[in-house]
C-alpha positions, 0 to 999 in steps of 0.5 A: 559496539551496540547493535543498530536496532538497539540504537534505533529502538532507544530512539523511537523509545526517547522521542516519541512521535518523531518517526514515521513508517515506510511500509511495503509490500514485505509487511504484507506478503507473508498473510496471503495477500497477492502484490499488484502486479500478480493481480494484474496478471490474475486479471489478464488470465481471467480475460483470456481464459473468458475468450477461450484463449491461453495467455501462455507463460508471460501474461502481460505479453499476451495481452499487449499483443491482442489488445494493442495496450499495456494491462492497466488496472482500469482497462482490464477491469472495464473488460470484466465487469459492468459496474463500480460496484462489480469491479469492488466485488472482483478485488475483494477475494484477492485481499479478503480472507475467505472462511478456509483462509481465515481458518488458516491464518491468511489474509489478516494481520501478520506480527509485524501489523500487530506490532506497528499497532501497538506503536502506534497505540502508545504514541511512539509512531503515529505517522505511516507511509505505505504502498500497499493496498491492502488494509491490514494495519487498519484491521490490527489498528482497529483491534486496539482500538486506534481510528487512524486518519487514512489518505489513499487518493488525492482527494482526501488531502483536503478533507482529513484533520491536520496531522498533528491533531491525528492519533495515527495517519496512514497515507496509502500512496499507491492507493486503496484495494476498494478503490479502482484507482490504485496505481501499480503500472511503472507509468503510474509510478513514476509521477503523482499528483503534486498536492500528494508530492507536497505532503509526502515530501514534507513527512519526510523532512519533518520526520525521521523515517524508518522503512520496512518491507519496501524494496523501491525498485518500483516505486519511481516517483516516490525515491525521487521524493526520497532523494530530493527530501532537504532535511532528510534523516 
């Protein structure tokens, strides 16, 4: 019996452009670069270690009990900084190599960035789904030369170029480490935006799709689409 990967591998080889890429945070753990929830807790003990106060083993508990809220991206960026452009310049070192990490290889694209890049560079994949935040297979895509189509808030949807006339787009479905409205708690998980569950719903009908990285315990509204795709492969 042949291997599935092989089979898989012909596949992606004899039709060109069928697939799409549903990437986590599995493609992205390995360079250095945090997940969102261990941000959100990064952040809360930078609150607490402000007001002189130690937030303990659980953080997010910590928090909920002396704000009466849940930690919110948006909240807790709001108690640390002044501006928008503040709140960019505090996330930035969580998903940007400093010079002792990028001399250690951290924080860059790892050979699974490398190698969708250059699957995308030669045609075999030019459609990505992720919910990273991070923006690591831009910088490989960027490498080799590939501009790809980058749709991270619903926004975009109605100002980019149609898929089919696009080398490569990605669709950051949870959101942009440079744009404060990345979503990561359950209750943002849970539901998006229609014109986003429009255009998710038809990549995965349209598409065959092969995941990696990607563990969909958190991502609520996304296995939804998933399992109520019609034509799903």
């Amino acid at each position: 019996m042949l291997d599935n990967k092989l089979v898989l591998a012909n596949s992606v080889f004899s039709n060109k452009g069928i697939f799409a890429l549903l990437l986590g945070s599995g493609i992205s753990r390995s360079s250095g670069i945090p997940t969102g929830w261990e941000i959100v807790l990064d952040l809360i003990k930078r609150i607490a270690a402000l007001q002189g106060k130690d937030c303990g083993t659980y953080p997010a508990s910590w928090y909920q009990k002396e704000f009466n809220e849940d930690p919110d991206y948006s909240n807790l960026l709001e108690k640390l900084t002044f501006s928008s452009q503040e709140r960019i310049n505090l996330l930035r070192p969580y998903f940007e190599p400093n010079e002792e990490e990028r001399e250690d290889g951290l924080k860059q694209p790892t050979p699974a960035h490398k190698a969708i890049a250059d699957l995308i560079k030669h045609g075999y994949v030019k459609m990505v789904i992720t919910t990273n935040f991070d923006r690591l297979l831009e910088n490989a895509l960027s490498a080799v030369g590939v501009v790809p189509t980058v749709i991270s808030n619903v926004d975009h949807i109605n100002n980019v170029l149609p898929i089919i006339h696009s080398q490569a787009t990605i669709i950051k479905i949870n959101g942009d480490y440079l744009d404060s409205r990345f979503l990561n708690l359950k209750s943002e998980l849970s539901q998006y935006d229609t014109k986003l569950v429009q255009l998710v719903s038809g990549i995965f009908e349209d598409f065959g799709l092969i995941s990696c990285g990607w563990s969909a315990k958190w991502d609520i509204a996304l296995k939804e689409i998933l399992t109520s795709s019609n034509k799903f492969r």
